[in-house]
NUBA-271870 format. One record per residue (C-alpha): x, y, z; residue in one letter. Coordinates in nm, 3 decimals, always signed. Each point is the difference from the previous one (the first is absolute). Layout:
N
c1; c2; c3; residu
X; Y; Z; A
...
END
This chain:
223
c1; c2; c3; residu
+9.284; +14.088; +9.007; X
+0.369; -0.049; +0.149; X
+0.074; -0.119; -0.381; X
+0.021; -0.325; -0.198; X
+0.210; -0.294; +0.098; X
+0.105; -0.233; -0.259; X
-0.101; -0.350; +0.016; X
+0.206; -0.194; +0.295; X
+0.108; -0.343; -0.048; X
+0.067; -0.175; +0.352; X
+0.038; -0.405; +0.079; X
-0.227; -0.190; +0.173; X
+0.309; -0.022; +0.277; X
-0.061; +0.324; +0.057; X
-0.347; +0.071; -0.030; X
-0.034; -0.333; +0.262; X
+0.240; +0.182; +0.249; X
-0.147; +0.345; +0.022; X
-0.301; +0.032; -0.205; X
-0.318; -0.135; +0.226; X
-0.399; +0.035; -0.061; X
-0.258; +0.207; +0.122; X
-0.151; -0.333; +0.175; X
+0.348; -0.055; +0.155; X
-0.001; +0.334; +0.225; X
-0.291; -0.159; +0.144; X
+0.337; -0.267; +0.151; X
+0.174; +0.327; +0.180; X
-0.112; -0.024; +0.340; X
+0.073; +0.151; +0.344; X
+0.064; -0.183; +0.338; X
+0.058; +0.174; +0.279; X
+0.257; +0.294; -0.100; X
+0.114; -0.200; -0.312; X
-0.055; -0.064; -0.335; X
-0.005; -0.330; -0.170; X
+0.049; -0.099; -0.351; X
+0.108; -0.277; -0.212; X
+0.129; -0.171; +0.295; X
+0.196; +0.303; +0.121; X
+0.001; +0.230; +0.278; X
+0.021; +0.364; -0.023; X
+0.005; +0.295; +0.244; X
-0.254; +0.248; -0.213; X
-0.138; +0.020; -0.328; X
+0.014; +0.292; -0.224; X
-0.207; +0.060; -0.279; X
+0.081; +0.263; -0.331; X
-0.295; +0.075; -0.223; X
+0.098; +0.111; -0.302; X
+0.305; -0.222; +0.022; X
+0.093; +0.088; -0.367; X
+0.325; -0.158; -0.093; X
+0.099; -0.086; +0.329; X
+0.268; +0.236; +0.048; X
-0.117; +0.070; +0.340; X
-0.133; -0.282; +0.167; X
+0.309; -0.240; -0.126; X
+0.230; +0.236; +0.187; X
-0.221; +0.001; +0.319; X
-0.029; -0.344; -0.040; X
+0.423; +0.003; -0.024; X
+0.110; +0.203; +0.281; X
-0.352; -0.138; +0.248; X
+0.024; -0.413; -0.049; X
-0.165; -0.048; +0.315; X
-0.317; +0.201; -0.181; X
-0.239; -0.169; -0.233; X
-0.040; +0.207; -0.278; X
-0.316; +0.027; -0.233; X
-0.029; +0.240; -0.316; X
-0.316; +0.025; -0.206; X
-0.048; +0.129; -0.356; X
-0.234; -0.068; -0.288; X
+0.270; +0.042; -0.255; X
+0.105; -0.350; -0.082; X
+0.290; +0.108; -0.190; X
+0.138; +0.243; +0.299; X
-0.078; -0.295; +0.241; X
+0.198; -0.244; -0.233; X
+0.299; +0.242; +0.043; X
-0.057; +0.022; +0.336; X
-0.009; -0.382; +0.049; X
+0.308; +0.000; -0.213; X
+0.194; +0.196; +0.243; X
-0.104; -0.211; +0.306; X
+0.052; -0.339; -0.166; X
+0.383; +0.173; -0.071; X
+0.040; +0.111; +0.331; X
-0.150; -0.321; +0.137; X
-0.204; +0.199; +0.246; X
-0.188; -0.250; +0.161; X
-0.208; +0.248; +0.208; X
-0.099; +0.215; -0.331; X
-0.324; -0.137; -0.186; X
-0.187; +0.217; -0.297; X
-0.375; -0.041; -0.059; X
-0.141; +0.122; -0.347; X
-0.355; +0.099; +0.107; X
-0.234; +0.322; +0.077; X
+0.119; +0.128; +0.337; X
-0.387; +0.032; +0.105; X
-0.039; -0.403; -0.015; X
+0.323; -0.100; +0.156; X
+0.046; +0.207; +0.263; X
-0.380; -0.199; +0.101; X
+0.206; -0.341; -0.009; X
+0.221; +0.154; +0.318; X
-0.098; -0.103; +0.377; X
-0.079; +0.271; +0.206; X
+0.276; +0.181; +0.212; X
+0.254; -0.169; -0.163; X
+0.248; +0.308; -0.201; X
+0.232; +0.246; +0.188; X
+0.060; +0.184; -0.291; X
-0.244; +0.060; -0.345; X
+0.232; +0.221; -0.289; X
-0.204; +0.164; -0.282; X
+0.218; +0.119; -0.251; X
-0.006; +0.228; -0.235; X
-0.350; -0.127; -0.101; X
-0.161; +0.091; -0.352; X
-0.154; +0.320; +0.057; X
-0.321; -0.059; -0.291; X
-0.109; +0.342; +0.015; X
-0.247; -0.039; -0.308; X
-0.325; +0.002; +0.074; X
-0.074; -0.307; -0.172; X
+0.283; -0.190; +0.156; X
-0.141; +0.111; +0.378; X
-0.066; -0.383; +0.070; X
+0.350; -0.100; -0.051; X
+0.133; +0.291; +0.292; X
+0.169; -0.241; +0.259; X
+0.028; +0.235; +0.299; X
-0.395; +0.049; +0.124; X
-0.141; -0.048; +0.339; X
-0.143; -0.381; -0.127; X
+0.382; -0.097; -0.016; X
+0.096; +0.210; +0.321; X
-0.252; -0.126; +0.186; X
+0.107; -0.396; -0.138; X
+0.356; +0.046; +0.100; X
-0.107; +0.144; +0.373; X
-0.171; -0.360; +0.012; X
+0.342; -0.192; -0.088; X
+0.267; +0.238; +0.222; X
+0.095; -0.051; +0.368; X
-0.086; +0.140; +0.286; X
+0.348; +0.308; -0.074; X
+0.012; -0.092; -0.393; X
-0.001; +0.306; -0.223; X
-0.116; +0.092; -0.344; X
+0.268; +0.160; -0.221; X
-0.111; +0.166; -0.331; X
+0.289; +0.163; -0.201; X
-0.085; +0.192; -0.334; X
+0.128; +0.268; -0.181; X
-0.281; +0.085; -0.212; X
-0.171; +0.311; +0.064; X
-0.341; -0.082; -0.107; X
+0.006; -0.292; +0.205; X
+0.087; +0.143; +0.308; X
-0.291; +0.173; -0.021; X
-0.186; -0.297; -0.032; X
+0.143; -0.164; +0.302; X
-0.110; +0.331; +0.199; X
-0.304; +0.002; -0.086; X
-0.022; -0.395; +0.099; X
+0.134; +0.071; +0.345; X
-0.192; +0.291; +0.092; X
-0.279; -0.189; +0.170; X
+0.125; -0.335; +0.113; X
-0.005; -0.103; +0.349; X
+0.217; -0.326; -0.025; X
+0.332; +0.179; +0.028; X
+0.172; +0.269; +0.121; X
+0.330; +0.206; -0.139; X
+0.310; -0.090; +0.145; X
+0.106; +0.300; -0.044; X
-0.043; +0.326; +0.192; X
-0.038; +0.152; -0.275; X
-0.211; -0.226; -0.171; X
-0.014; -0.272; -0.260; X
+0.288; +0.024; -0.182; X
+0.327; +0.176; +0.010; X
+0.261; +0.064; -0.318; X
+0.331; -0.039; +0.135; X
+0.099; -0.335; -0.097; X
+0.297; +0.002; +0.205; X
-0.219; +0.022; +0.321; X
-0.222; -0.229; -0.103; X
+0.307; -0.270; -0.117; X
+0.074; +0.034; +0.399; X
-0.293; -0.129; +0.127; X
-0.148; -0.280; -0.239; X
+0.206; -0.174; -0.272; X
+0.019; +0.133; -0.302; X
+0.158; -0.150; -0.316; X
+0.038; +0.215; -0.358; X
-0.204; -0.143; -0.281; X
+0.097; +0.112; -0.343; X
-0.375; +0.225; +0.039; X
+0.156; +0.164; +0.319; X
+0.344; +0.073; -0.180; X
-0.202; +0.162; -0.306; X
-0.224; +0.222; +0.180; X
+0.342; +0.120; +0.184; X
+0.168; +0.075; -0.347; X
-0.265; +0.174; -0.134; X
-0.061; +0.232; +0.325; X
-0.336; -0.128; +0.108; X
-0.089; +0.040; +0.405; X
-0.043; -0.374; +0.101; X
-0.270; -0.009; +0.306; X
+0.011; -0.256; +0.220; X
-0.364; -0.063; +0.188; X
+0.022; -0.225; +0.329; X
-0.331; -0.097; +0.141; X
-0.038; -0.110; +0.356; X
-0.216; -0.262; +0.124; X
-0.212; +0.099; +0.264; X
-0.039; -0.377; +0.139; X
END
C-alpha cells in the first residue's frame, strides 16, 4: 500500500464542485473533436488512474483549463484530498471519482481521451493480492477502447517488481505499439517532461529522494 491517510473531512460545497459519480462519467461525451460536460466545452479530456491525492491532475488541470480533467482512485480518503485541492483551486475542469478503475473507465464513450496517466499504481505483488494488480491486459485493452485515434497510454512506476509485471503484460498485445524506438518506456524524465506534460506528485518527488529509476511506459495506439 502507498500508506494510510487519515480520515478527510470535506463540505458538501466541495464535494458538489469536484467530486462526481461513477453514473455521472456516463454525462462526458464527445462531439465532433470536443468534449462536453456539465454544460461546458473542452478541447480534450485526460484521464489519471491512480489519481491519489491529486497532486498531479490538479496541476494539469491548472496550467491546461481548456482540458477536462478526470482522476480515478478507490481511496476515498486520497480522493477527498484530492477534491479538497480542486474545490480550493476552483478548478472547474478537475473532477475526482472514488471507484475501481476497471468499472469507470466502462462508463467512458469510445474515442473520446487524448491522454490516459497511470501513476505510480499499487504494485500488489503477493500472490494472494494478484486480483487487485491494476496494470493487466483487461485494463489495457479497456483504455485502447476509450483513447483517440493519436491518444497514448502513460504508465509511470518506480517499483521494481512491478515493472516486471507491466513487461510481462505487454509482451503479447497487439493493440499498441511503443512510441519509442527503443521501446516502451524510457527513464529520463527530463525527455519525457518535453514531450507530454508532466506534473510532480509527492510519489514522484519520493522515489527521486530515495534514488529509485522512475520508468515512464508510453503506449501507442495503433488506430
Amino acid at each position: 500500500m502507498k500508506g494510510r491517510l487519515r480520515n478527510v473531512k470535506i463540505t458538501e460545497e466541495a464535494k458538489n464542485f469536484s467530486l462526481i459519480s461513477k453514473e455521472k462519467i456516463k454525462d462526458i461525451r464527445i462531439e465532433g473533436d470536443k468534449i462536453y460536460f456539465e454544460e461546458k466545452i473542452f478541447d480534450d479530456l485526460v484521464v489519471e488512474i491512480c489519481s491519489g491525492t491529486g497532486d498531479f491532475l490538479t496541476q494539469y488541470a491548472f496550467f491546461n483549463p481548456e482540458t477536462l480533467c478526470l482522476g480515478i482512485d478507490y481511496a476515498e480518503n486520497a480522493i477527498f484530498r484530492a477534491v479538497k485541492k480542486a474545490y480550493q483551486k476552483q478548478l472547474d475542469n478537475c473532477k475526482f471519482c472514488c471507484n475501481d478503475a476497471n468499472a469507470a473507465i466502462d462508463l467512458l464513450k469510445l474515442d473520446c481521451a487524448t491522454l490516459v496517466y497511470i501513476n505510480f499504481p499499487d504494485p500488489w505483488p503477493k500472490r494472494r493480492h494478484e486480483k487487485r494488480r491494476l496494470v493487466t491486459d483487461k485494463l489495457l485493452y479497456k483504455i485502447y477502447n476509450i483513447l483517440k485515434k493519436s491518444g497514448k497510454c502513460i504508465i509511470i512506476t518506480d517499483n521494481e517488481w512491478y515493472k516486471d509485471f507491466i513487461d510481462y503484460q505487454l509482451r503479447d498485445i497487439k493493440l499498441y505499439r511503443p512510441y519509442y524506438s527503443q521501446g516502451w518506456f524510457i527513464t529520463d524524465n527530463q525527455t519525457f517532461c518535453e514531450q507530454f506534460p508532466f506534473y510532480e506528485s509527492g510519489y514522484f518527488k519520493k522515489a527521486i529522494s530515495a534514488g529509485a529509476t522512475v520508468r515512464f511506459y508510453v503506449l501507442d495506439t495503433q488506430k
